[in-house]
PDBQT receptor file of N, H, CA, C and O in Angstrom, charges set to zero:
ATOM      1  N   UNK A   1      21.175 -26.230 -21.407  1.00  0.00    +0.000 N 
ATOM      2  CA  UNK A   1      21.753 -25.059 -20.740  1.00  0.00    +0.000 C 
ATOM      3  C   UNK A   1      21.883 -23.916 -21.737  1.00  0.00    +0.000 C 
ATOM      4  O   UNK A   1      21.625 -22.849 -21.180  1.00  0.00    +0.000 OA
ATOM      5  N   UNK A   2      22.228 -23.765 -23.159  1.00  0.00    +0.000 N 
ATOM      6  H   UNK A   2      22.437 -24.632 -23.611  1.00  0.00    +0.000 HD
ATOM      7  CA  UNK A   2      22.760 -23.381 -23.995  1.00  0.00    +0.000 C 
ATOM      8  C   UNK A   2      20.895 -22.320 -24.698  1.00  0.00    +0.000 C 
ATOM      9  O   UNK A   2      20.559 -21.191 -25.056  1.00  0.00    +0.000 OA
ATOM     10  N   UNK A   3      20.142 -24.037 -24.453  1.00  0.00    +0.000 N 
ATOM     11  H   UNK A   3      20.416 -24.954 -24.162  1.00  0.00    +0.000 HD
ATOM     12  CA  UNK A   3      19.166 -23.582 -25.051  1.00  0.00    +0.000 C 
ATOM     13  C   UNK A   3      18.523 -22.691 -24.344  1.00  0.00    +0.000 C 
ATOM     14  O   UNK A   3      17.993 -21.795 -25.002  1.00  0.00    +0.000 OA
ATOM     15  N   UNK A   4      18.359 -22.646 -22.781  1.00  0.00    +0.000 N 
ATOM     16  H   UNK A   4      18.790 -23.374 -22.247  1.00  0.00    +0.000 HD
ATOM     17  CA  UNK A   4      17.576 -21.802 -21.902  1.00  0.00    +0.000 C 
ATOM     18  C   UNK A   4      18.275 -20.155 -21.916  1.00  0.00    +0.000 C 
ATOM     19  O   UNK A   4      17.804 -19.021 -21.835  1.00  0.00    +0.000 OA
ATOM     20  N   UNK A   5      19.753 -20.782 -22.078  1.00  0.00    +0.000 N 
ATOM     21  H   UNK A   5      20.137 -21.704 -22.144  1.00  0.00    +0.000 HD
ATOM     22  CA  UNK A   5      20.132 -18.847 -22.313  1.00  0.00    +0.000 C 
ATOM     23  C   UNK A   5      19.843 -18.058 -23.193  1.00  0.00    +0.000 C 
ATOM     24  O   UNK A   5      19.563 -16.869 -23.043  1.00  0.00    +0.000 OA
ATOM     25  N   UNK A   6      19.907 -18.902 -24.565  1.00  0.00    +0.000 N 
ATOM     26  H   UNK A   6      20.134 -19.869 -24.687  1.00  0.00    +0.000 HD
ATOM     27  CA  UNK A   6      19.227 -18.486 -26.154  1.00  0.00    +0.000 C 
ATOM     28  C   UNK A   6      18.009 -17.963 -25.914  1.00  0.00    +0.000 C 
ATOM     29  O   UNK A   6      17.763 -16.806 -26.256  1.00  0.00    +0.000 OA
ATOM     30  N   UNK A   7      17.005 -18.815 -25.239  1.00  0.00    +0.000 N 
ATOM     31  H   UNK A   7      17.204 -19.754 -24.961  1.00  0.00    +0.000 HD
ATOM     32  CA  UNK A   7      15.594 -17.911 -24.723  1.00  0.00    +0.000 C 
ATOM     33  C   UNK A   7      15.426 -17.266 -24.582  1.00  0.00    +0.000 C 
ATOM     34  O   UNK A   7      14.623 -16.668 -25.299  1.00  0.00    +0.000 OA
ATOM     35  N   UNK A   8      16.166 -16.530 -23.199  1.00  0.00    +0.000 N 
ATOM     36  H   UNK A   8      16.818 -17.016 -22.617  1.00  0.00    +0.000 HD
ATOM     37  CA  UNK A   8      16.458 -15.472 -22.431  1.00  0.00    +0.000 C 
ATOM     38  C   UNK A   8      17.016 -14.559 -23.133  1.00  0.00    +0.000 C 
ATOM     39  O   UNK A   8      16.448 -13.469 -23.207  1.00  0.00    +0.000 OA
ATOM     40  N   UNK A   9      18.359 -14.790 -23.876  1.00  0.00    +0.000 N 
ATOM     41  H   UNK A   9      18.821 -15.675 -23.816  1.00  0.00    +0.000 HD
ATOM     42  CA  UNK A   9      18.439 -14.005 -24.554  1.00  0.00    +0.000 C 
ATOM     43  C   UNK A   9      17.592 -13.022 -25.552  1.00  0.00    +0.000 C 
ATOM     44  O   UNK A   9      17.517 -11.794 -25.505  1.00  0.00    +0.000 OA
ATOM     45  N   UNK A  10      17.005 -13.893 -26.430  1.00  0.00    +0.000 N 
ATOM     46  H   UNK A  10      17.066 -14.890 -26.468  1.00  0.00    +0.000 HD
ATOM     47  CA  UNK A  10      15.857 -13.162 -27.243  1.00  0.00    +0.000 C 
ATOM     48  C   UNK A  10      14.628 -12.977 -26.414  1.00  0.00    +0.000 C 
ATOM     49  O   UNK A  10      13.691 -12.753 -27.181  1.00  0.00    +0.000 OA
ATOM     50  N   UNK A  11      14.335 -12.977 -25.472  1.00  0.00    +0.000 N 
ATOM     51  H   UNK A  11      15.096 -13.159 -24.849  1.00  0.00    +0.000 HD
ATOM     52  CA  UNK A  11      13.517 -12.548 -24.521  1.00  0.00    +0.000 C 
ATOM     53  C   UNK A  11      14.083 -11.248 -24.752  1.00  0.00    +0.000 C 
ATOM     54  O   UNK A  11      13.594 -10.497 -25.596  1.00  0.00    +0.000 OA
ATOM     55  N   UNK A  12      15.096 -10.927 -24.047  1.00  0.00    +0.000 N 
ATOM     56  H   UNK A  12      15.493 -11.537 -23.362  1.00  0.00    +0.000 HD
ATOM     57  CA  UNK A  12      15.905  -9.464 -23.956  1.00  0.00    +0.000 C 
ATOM     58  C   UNK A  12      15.950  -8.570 -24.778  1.00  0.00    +0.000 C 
ATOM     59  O   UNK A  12      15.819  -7.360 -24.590  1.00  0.00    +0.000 OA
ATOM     60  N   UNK A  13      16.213  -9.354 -26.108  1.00  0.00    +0.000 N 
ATOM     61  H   UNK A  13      16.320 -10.337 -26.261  1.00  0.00    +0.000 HD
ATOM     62  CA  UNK A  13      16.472  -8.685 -27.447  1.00  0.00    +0.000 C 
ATOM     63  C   UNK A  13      14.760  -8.155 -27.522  1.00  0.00    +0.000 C 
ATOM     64  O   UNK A  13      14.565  -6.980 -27.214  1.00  0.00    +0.000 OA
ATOM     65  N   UNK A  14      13.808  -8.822 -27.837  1.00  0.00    +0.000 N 
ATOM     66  H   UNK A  14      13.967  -9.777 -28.088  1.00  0.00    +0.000 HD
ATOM     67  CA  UNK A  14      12.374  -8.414 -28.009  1.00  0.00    +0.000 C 
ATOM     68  C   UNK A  14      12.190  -6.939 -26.958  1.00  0.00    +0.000 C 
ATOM     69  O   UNK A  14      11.831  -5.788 -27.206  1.00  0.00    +0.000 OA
ATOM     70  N   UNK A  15      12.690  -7.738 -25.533  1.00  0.00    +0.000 N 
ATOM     71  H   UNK A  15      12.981  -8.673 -25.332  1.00  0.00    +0.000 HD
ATOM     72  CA  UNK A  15      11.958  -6.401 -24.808  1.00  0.00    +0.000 C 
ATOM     73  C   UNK A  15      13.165  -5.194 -24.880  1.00  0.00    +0.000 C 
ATOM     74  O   UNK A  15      12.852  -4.179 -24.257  1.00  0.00    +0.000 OA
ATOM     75  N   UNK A  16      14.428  -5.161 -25.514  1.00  0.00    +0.000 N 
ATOM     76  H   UNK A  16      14.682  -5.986 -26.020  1.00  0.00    +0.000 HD
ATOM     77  CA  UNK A  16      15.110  -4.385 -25.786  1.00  0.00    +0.000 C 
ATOM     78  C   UNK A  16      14.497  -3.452 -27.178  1.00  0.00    +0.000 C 
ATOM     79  O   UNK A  16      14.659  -2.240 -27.316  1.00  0.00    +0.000 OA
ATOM     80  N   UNK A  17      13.836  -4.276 -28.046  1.00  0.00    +0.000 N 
ATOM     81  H   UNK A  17      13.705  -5.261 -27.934  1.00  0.00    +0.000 HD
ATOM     82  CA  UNK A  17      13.919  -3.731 -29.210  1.00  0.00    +0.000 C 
ATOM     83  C   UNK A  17      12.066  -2.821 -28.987  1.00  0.00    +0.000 C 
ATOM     84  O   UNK A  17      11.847  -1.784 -29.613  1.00  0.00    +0.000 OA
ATOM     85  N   UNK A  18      11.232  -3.292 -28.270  1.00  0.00    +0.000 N 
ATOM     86  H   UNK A  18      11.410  -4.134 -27.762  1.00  0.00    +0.000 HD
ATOM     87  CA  UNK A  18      10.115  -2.542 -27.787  1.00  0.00    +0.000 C 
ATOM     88  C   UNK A  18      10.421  -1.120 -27.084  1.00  0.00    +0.000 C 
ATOM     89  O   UNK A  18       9.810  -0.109 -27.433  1.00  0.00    +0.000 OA
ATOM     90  N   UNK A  19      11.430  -1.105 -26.049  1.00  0.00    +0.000 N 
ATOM     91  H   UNK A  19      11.926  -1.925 -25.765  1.00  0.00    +0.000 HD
ATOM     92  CA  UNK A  19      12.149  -0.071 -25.215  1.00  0.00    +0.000 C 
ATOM     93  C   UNK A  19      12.308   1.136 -26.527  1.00  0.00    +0.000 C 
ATOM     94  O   UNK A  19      11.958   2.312 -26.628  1.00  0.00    +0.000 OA
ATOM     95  N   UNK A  20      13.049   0.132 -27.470  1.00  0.00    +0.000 N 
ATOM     96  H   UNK A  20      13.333  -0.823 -27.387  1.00  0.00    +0.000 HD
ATOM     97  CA  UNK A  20      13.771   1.644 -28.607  1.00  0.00    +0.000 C 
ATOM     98  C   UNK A  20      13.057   1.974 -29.136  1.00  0.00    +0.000 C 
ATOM     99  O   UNK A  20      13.004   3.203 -29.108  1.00  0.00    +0.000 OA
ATOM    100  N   UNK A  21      11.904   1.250 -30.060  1.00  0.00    +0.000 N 
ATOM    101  H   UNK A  21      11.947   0.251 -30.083  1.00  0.00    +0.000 HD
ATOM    102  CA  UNK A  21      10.369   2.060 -30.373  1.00  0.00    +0.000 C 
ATOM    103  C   UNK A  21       9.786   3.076 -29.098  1.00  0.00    +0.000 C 
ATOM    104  O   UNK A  21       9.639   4.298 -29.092  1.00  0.00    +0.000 OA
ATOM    105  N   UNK A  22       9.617   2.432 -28.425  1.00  0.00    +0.000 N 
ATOM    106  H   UNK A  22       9.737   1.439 -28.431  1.00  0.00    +0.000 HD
ATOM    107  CA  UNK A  22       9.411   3.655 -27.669  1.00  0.00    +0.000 C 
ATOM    108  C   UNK A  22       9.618   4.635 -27.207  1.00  0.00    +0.000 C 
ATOM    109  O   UNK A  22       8.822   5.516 -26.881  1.00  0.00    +0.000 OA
ATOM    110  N   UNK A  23      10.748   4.595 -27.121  1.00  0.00    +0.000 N 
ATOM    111  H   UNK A  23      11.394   3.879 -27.386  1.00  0.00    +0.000 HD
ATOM    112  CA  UNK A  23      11.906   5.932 -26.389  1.00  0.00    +0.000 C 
ATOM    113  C   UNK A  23      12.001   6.477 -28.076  1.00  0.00    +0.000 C 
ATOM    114  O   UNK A  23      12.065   7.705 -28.111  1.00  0.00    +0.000 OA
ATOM    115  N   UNK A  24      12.022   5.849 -29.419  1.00  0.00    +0.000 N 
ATOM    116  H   UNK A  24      11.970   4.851 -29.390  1.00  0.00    +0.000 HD
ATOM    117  CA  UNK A  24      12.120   6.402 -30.775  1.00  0.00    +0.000 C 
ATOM    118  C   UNK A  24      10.359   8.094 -30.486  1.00  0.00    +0.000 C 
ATOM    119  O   UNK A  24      10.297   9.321 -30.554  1.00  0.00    +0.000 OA
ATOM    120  N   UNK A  25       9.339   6.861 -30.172  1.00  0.00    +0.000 N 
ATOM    121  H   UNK A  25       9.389   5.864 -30.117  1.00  0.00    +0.000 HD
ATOM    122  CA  UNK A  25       8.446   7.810 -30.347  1.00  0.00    +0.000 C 
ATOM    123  C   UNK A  25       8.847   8.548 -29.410  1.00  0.00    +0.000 C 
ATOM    124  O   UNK A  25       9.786   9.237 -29.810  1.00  0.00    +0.000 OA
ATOM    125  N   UNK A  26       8.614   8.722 -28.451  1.00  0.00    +0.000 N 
ATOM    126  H   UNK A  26       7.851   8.162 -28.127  1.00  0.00    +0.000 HD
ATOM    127  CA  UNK A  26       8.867   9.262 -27.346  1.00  0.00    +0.000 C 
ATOM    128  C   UNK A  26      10.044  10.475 -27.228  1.00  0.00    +0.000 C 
ATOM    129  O   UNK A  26      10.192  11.375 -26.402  1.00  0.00    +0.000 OA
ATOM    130  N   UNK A  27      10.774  10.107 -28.373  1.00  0.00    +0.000 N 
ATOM    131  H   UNK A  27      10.653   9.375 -29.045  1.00  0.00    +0.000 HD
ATOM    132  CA  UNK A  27      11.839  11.301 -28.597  1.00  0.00    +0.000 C 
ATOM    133  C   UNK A  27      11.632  12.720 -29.522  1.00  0.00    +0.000 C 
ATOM    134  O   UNK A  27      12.348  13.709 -29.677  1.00  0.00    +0.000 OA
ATOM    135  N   UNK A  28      10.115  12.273 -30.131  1.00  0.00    +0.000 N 
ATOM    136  H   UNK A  28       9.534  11.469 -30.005  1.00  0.00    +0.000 HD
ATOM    137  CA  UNK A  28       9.490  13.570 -30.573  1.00  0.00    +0.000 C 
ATOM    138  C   UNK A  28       9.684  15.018 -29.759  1.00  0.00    +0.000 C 
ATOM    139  O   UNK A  28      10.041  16.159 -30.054  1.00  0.00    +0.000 OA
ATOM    140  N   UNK A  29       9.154  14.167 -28.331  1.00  0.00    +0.000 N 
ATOM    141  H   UNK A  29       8.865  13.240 -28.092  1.00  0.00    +0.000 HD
ATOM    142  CA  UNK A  29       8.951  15.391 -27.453  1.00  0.00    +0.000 C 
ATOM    143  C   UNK A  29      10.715  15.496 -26.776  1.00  0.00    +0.000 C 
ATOM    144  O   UNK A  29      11.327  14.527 -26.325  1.00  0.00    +0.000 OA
ATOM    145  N   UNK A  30      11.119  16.564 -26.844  1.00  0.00    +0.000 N 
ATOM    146  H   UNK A  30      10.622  17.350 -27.210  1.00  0.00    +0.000 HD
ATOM    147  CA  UNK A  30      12.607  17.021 -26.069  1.00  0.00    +0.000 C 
ATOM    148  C   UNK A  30      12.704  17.176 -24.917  1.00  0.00    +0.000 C 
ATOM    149  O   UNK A  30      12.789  18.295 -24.410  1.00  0.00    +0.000 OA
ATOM    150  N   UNK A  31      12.713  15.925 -24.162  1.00  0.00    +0.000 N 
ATOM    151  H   UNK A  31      12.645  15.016 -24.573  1.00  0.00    +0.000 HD
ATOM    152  CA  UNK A  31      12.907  15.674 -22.959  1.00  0.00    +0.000 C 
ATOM    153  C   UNK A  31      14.193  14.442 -23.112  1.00  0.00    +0.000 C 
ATOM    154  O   UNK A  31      14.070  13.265 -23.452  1.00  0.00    +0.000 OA
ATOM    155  N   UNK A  32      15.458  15.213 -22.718  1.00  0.00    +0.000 N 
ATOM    156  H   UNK A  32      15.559  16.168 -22.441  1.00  0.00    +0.000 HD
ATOM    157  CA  UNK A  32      16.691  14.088 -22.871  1.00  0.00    +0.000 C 
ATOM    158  C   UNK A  32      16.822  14.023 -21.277  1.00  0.00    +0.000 C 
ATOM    159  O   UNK A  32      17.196  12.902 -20.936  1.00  0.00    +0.000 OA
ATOM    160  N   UNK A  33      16.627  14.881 -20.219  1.00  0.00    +0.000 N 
ATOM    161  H   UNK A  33      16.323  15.792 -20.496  1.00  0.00    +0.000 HD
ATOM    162  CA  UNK A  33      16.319  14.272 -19.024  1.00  0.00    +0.000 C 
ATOM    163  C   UNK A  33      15.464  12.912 -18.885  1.00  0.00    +0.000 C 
ATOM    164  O   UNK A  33      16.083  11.890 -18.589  1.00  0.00    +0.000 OA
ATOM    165  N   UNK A  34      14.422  12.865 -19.034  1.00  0.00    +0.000 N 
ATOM    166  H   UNK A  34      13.919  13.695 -19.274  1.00  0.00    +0.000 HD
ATOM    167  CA  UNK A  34      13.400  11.842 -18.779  1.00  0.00    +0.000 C 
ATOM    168  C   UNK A  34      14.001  10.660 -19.943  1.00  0.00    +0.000 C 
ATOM    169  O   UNK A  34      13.651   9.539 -19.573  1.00  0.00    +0.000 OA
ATOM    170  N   UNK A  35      14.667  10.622 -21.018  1.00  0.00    +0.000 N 
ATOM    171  H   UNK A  35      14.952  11.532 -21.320  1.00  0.00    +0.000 HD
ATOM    172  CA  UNK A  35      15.220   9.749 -21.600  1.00  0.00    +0.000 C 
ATOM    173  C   UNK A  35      16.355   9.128 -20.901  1.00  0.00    +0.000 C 
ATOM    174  O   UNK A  35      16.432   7.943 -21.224  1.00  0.00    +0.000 OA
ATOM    175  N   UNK A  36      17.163   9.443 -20.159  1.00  0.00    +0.000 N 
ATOM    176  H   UNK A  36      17.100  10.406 -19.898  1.00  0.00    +0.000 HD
ATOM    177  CA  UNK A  36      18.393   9.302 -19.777  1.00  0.00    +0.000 C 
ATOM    178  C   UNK A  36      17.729   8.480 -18.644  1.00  0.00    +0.000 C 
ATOM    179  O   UNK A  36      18.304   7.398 -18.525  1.00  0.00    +0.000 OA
ATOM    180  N   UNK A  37      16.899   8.612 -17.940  1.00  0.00    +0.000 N 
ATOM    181  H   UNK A  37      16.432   9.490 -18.037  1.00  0.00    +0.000 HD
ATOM    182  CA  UNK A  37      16.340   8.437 -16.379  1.00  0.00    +0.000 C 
ATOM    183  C   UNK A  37      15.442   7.013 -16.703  1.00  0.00    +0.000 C 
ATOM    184  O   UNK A  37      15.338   6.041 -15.955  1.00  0.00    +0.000 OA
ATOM    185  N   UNK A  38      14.815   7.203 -18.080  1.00  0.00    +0.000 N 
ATOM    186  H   UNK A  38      14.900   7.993 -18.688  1.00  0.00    +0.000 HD
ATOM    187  CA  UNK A  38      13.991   5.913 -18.282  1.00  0.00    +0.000 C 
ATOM    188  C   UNK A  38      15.264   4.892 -18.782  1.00  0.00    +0.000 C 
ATOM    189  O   UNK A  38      15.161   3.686 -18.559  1.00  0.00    +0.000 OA
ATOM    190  N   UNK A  39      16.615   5.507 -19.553  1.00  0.00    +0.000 N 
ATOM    191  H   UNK A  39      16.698   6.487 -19.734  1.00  0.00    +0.000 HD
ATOM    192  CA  UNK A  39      17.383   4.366 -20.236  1.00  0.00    +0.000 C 
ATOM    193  C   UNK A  39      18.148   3.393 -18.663  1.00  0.00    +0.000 C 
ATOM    194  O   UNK A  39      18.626   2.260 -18.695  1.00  0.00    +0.000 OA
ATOM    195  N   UNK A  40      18.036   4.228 -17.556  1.00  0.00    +0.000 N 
ATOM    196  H   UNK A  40      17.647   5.149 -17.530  1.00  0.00    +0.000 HD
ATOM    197  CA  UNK A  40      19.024   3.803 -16.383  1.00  0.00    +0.000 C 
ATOM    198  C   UNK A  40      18.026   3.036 -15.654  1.00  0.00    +0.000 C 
ATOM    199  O   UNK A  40      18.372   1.919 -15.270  1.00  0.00    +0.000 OA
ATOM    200  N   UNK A  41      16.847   3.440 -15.395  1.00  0.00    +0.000 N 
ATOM    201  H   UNK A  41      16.566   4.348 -15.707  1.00  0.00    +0.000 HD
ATOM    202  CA  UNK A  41      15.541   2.711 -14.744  1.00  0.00    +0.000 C 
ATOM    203  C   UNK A  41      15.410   1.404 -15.473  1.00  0.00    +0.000 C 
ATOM    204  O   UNK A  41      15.386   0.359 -14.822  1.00  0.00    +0.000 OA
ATOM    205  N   UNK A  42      15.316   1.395 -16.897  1.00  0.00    +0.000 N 
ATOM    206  H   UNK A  42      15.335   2.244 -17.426  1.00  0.00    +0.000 HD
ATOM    207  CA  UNK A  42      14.878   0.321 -17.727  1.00  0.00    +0.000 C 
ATOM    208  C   UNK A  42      16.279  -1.109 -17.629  1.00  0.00    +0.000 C 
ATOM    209  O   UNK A  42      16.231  -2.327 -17.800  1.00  0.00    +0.000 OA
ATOM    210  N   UNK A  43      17.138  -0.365 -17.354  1.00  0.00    +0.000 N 
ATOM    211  H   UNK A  43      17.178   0.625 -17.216  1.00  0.00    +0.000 HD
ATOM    212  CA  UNK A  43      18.490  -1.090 -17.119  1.00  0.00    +0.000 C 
ATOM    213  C   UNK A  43      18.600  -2.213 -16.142  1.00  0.00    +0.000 C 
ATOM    214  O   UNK A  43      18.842  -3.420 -16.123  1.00  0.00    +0.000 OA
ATOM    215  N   UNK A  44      18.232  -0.987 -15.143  1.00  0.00    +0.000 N 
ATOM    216  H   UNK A  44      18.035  -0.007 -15.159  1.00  0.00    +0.000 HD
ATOM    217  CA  UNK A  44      18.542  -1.541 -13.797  1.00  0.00    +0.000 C 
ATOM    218  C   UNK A  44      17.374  -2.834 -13.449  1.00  0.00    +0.000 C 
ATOM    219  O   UNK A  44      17.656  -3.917 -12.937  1.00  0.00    +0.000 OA
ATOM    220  N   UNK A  45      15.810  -2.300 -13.950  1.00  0.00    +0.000 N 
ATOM    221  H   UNK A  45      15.581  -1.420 -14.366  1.00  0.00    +0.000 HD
ATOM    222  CA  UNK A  45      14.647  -3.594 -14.202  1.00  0.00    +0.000 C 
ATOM    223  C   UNK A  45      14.994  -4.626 -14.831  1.00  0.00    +0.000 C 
ATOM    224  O   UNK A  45      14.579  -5.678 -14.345  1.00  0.00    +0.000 OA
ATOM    225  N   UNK A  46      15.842  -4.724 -16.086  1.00  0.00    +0.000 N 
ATOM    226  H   UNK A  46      16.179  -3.869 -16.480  1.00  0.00    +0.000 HD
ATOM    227  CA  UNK A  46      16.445  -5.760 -16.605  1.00  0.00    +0.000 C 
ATOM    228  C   UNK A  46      17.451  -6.734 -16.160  1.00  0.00    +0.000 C 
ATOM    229  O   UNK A  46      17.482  -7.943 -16.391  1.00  0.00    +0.000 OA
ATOM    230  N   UNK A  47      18.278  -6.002 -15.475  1.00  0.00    +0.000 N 
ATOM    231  H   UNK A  47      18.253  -5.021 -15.288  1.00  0.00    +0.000 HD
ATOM    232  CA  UNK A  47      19.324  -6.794 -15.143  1.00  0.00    +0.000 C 
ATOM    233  C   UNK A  47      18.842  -7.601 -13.777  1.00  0.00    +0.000 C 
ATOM    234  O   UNK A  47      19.201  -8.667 -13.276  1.00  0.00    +0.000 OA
ATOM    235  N   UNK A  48      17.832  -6.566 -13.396  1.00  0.00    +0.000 N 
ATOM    236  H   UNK A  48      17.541  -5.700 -13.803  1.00  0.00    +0.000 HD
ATOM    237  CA  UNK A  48      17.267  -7.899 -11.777  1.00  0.00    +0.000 C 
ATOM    238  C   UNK A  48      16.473  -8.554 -12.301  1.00  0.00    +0.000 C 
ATOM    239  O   UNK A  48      16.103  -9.270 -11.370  1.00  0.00    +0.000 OA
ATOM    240  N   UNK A  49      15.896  -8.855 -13.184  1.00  0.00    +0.000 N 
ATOM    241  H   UNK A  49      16.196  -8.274 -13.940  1.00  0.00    +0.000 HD
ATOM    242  CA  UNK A  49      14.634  -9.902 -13.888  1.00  0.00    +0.000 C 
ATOM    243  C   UNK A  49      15.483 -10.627 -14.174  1.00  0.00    +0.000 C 
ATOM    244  O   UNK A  49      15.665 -11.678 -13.560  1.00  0.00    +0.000 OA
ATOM    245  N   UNK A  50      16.527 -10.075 -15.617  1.00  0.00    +0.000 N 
ATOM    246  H   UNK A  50      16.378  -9.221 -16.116  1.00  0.00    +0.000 HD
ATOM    247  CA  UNK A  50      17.692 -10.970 -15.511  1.00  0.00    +0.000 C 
ATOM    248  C   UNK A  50      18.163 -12.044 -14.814  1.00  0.00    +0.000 C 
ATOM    249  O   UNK A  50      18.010 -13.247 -15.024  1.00  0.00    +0.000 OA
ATOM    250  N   UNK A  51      18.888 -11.331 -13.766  1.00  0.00    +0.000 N 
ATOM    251  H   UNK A  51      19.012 -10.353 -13.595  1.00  0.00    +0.000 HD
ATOM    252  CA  UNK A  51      19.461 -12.110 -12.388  1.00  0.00    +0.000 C 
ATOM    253  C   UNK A  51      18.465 -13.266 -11.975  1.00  0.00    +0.000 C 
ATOM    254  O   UNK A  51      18.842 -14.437 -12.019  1.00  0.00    +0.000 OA
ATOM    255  N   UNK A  52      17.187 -12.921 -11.574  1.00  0.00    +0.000 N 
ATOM    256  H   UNK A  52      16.881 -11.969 -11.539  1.00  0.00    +0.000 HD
ATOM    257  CA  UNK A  52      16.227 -13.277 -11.012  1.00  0.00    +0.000 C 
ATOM    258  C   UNK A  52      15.950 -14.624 -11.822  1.00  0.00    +0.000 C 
ATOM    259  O   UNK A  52      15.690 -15.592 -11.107  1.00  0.00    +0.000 OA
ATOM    260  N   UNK A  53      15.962 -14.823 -13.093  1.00  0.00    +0.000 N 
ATOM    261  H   UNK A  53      16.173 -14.037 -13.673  1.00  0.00    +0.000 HD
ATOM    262  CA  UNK A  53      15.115 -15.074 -14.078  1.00  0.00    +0.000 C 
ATOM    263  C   UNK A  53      16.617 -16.877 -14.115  1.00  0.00    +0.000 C 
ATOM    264  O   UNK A  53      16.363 -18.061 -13.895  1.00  0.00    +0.000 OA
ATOM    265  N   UNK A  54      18.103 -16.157 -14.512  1.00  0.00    +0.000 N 
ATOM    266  H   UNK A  54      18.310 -15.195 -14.691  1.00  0.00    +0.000 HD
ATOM    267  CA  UNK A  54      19.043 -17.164 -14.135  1.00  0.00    +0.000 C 
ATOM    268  C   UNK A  54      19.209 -18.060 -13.124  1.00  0.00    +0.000 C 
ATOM    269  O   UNK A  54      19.533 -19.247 -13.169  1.00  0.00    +0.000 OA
ATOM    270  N   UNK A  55      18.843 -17.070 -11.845  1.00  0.00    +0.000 N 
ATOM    271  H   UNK A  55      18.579 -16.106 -11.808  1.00  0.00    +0.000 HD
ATOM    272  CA  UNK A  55      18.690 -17.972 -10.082  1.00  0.00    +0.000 C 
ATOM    273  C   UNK A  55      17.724 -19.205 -10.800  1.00  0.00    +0.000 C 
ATOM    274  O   UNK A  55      17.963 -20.364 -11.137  1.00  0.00    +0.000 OA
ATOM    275  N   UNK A  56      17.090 -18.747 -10.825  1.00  0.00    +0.000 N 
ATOM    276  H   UNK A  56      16.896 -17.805 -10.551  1.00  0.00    +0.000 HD
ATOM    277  CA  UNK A  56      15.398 -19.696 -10.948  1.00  0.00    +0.000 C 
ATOM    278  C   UNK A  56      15.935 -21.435 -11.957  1.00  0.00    +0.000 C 
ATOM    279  O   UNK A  56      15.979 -22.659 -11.829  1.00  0.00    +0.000 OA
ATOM    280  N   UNK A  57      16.262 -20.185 -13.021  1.00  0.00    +0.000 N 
ATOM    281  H   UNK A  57      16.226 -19.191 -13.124  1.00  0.00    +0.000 HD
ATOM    282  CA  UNK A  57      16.805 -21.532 -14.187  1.00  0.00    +0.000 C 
ATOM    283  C   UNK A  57      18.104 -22.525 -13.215  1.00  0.00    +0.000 C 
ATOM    284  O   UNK A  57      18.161 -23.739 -13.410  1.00  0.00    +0.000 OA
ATOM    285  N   UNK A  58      18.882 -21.977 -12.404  1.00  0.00    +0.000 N 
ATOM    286  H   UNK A  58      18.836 -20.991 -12.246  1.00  0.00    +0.000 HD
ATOM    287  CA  UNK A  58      20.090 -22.514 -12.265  1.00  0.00    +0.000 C 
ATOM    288  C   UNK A  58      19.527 -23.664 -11.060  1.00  0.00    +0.000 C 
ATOM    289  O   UNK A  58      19.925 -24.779 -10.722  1.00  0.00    +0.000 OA
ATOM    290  N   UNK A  59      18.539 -22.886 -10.670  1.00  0.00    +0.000 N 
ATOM    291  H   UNK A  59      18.215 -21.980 -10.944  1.00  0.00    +0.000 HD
ATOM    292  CA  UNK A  59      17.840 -24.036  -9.263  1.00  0.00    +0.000 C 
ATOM    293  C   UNK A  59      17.076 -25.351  -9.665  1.00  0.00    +0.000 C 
ATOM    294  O   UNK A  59      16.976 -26.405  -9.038  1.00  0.00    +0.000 OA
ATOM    295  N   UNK A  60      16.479 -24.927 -11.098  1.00  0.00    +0.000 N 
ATOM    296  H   UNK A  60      16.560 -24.070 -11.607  1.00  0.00    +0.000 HD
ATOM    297  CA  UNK A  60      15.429 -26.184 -11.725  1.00  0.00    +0.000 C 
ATOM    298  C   UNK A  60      16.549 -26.972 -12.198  1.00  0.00    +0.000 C 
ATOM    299  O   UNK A  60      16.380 -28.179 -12.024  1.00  0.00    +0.000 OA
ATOM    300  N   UNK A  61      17.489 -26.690 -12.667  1.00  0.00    +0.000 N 
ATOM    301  H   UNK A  61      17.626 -25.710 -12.808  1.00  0.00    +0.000 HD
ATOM    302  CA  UNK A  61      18.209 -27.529 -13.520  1.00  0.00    +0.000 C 
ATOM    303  C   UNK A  61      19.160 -28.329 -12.550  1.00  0.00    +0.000 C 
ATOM    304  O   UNK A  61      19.478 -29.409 -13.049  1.00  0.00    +0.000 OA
ATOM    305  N   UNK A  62      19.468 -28.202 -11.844  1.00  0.00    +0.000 N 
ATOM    306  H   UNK A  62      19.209 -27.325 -11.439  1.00  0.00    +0.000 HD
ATOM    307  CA  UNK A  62      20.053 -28.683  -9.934  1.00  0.00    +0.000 C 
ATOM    308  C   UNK A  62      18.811 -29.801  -9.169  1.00  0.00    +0.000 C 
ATOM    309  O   UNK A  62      18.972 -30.211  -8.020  1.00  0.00    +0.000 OA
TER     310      UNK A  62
């Protein structure tokens, strides 16, 4: 149980830490609209993969 969240977790962390390279480059250009809009979009995709991703684990392990 412990081990499948650890996964997930650094699953998160990886695609968290890709997000900030990108939004890093991406912050060349001065657009803090379109930053703000991708940080709430990118959020909201995470937390339902997330969700999605726990259902799944909580059903195999049942």
């Amino acid at each position: 149980m412990f081990t499948s969240n650890f996964l997930s977790f650094r699953e998160f962390n990886a695609f968290m830490t890709l997000e900030v390279l990108y939004g890093m480059s991406r912050a060349t250009q001065p657009s803090f609209l379109w930053l703000r809009w991708h940080a709430t979009g990118v959020n909201r995709v995470t937390h339902t993969q997330a969700r999605l991703r726990s259902q799944r684990q909580a059903g195999g392990r049942r």
